[in-house]
N, CA, C and O of each residue as an XYZ file, in Angstrom:
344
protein
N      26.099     11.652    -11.095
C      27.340     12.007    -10.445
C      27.185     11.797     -8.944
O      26.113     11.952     -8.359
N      28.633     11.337     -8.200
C      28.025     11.139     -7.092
C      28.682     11.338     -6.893
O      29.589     11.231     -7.717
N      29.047     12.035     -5.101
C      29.865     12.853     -4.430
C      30.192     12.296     -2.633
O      29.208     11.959     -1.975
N      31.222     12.260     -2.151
C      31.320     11.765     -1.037
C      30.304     12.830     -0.100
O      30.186     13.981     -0.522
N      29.581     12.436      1.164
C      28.527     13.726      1.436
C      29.133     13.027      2.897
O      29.811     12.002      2.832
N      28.808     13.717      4.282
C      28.646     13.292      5.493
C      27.300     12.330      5.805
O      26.236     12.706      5.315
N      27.320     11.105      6.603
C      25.932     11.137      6.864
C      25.756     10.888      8.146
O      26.580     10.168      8.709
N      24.826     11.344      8.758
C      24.768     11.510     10.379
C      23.792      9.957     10.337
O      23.445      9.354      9.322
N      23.572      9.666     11.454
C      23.218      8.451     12.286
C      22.230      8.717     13.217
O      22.743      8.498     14.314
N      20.771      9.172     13.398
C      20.324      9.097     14.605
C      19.602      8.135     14.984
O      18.438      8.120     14.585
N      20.080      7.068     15.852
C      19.457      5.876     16.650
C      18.484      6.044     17.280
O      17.727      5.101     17.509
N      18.180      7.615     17.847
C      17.062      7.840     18.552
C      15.416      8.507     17.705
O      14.249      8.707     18.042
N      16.233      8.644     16.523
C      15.149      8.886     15.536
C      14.965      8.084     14.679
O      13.997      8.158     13.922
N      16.088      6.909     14.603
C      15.650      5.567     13.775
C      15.693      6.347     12.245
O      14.781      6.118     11.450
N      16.630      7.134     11.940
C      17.208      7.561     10.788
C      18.545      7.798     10.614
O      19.346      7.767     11.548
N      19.032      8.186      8.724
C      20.146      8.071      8.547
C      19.835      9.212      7.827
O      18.739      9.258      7.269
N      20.679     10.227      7.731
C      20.747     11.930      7.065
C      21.952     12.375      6.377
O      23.147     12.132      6.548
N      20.996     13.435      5.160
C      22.551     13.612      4.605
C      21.623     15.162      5.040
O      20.422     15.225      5.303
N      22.616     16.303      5.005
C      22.164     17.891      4.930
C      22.601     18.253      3.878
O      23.800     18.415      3.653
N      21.489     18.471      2.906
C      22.315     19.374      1.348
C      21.220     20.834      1.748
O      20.093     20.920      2.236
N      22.258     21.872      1.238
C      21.772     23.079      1.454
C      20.918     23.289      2.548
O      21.670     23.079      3.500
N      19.848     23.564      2.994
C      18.962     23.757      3.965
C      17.977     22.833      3.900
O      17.125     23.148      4.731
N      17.612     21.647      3.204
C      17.434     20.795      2.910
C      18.030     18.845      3.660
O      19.157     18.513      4.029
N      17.045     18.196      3.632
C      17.465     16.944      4.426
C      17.151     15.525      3.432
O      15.978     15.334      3.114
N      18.127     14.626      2.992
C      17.878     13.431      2.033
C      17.625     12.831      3.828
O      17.942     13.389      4.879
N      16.960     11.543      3.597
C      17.082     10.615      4.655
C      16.304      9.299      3.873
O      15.466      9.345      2.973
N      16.876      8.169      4.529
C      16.649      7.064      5.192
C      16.195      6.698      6.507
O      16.994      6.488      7.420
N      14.823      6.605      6.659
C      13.994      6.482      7.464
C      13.903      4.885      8.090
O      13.005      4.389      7.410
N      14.316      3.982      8.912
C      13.978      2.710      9.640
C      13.020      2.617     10.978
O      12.688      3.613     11.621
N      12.581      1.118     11.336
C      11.718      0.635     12.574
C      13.137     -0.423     12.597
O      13.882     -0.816     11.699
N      13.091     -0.674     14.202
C      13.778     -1.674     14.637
C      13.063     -2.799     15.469
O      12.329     -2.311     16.328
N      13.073     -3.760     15.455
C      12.278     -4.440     16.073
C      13.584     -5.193     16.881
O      14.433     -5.911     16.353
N      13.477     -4.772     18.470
C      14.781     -5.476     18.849
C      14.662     -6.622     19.405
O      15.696     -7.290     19.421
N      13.445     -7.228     20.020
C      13.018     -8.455     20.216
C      13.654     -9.415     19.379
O      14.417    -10.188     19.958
N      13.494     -9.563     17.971
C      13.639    -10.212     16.664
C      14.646     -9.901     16.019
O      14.993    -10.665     15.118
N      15.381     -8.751     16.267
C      16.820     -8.146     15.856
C      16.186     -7.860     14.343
O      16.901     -8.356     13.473
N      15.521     -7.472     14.053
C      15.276     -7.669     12.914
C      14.772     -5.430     12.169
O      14.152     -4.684     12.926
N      15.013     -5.175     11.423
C      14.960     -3.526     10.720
C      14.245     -3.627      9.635
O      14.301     -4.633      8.928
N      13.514     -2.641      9.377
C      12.932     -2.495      8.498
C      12.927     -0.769      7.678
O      12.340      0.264      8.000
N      13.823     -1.073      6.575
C      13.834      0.164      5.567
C      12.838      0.311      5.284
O      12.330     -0.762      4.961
N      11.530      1.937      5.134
C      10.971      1.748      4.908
C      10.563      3.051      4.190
O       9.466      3.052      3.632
N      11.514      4.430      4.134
C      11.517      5.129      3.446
C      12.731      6.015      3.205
O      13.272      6.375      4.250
N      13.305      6.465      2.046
C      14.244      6.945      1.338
C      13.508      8.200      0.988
O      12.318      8.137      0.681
N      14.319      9.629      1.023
C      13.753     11.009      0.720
C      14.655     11.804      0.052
O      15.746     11.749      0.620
N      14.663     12.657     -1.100
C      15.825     13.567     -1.506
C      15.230     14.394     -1.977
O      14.408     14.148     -2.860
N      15.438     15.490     -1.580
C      15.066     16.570     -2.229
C      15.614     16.791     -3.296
O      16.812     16.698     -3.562
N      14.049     17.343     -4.495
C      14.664     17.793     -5.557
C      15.660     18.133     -6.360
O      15.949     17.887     -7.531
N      16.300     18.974     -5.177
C      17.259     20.185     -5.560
C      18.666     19.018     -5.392
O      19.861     19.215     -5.612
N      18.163     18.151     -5.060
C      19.861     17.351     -4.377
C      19.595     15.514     -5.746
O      20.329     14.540     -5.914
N      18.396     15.847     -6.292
C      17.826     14.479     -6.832
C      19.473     14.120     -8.261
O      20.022     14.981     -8.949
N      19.769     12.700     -8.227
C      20.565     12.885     -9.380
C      21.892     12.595     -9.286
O      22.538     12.081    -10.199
N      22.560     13.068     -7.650
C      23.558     13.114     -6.921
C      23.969     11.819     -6.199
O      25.025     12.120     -5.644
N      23.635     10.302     -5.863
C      23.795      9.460     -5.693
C      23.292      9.352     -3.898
O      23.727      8.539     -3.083
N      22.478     10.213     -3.705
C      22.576     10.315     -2.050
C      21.817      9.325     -1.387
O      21.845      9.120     -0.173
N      20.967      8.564     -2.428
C      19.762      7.872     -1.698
C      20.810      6.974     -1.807
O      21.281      6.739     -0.695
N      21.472      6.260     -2.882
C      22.496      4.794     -2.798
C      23.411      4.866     -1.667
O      23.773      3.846     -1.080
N      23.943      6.475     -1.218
C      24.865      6.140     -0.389
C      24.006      5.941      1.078
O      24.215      5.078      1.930
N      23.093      6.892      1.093
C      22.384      6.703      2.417
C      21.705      5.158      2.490
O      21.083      4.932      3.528
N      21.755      4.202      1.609
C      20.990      3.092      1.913
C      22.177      1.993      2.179
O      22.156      1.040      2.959
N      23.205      2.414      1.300
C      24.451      1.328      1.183
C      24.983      1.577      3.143
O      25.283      0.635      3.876
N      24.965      2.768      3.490
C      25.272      2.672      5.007
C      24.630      2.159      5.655
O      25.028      1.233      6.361
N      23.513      2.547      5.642
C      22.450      2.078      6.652
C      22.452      0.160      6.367
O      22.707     -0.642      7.265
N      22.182     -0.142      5.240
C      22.832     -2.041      5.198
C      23.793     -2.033      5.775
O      23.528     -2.782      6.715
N      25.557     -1.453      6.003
C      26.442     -1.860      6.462
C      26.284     -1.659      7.863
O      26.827     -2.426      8.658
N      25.362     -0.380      8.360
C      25.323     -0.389      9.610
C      24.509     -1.573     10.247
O      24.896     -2.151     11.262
N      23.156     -1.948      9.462
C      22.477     -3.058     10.247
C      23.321     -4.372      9.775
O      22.516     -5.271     10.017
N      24.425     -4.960      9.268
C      25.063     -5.692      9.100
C      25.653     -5.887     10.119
O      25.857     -7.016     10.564
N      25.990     -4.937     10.606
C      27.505     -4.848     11.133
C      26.649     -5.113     12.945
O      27.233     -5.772     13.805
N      25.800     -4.717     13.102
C      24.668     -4.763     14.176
C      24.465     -6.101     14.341
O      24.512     -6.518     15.498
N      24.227     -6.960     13.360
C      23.557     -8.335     13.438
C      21.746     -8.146     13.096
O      20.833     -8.970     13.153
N      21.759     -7.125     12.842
C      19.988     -7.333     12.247
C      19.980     -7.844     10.575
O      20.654     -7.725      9.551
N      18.563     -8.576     11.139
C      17.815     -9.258      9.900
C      17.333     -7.925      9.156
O      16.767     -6.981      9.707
N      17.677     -8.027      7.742
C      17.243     -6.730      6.823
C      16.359     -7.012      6.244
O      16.361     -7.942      5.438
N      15.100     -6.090      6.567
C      13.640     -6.028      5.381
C      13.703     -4.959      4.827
O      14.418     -4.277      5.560
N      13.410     -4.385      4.004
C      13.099     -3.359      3.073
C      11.235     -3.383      2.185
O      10.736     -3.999      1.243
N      10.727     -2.254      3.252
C       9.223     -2.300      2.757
C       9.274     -1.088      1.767
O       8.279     -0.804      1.099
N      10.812     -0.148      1.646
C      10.959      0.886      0.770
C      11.317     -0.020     -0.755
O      12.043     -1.012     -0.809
N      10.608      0.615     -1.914
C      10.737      0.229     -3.026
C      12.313      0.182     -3.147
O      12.923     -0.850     -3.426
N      12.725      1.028     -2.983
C      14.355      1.834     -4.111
C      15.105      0.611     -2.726
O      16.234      0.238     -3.042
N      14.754      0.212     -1.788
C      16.211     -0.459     -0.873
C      16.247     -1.724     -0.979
O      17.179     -2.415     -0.566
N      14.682     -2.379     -1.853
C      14.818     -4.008     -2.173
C      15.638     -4.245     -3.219
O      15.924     -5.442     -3.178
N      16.337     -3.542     -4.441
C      17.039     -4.146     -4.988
C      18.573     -4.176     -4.179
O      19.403     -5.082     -4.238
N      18.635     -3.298     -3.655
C      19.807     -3.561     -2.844
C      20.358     -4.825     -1.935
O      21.504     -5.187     -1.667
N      19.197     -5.288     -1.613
C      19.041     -6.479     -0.634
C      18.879     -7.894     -1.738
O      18.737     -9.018     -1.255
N      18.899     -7.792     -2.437
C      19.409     -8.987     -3.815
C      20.577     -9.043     -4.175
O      21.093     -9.723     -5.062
N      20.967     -8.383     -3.543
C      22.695     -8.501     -4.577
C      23.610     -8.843     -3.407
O      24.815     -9.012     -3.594
């Protein structure tokens, strides 16, 4: 089941966040701005939130955000390379 959630943006922490309960899902990136180029490289959900669609939505943004940027997308996180095939 998956649920519309907020997700915050921090550029200065080179992450993407959802807040469930007292608890934090994230999408973790490196930017390499020389090369324009990002690298996904870890996805997190807590347990208590596992099931809920939060890692797809937190990864599907974070692609539209480095899309929309002009960066080259790598994914060294398992769960964000199939995303980057399709």
């Amino acid at each position: 089941m998956s649920q519309s959630v907020e997700i915050l943006h921090s550029l200065a922490e080179q992450r993407f966040v959802i807040q469930w309960a007292n608890e934090q899902a994230e999408l973790l990136y490196s930017l390499d701005l020389n090369s324009r180029k990002i690298n996904f490289y870890r996805t997190y959900v807590p347990e208590s939130a596992r099931g809920q669609g939060l890692a797809r939505q937190l990864v599907e943004t974070g692609i539209m955000w480095a899309t929309a940027q002009g960066y080259q997308i790598q994914a060294s996180c398992s769960y964000v390379q199939p995303f980057l095939k399709n």
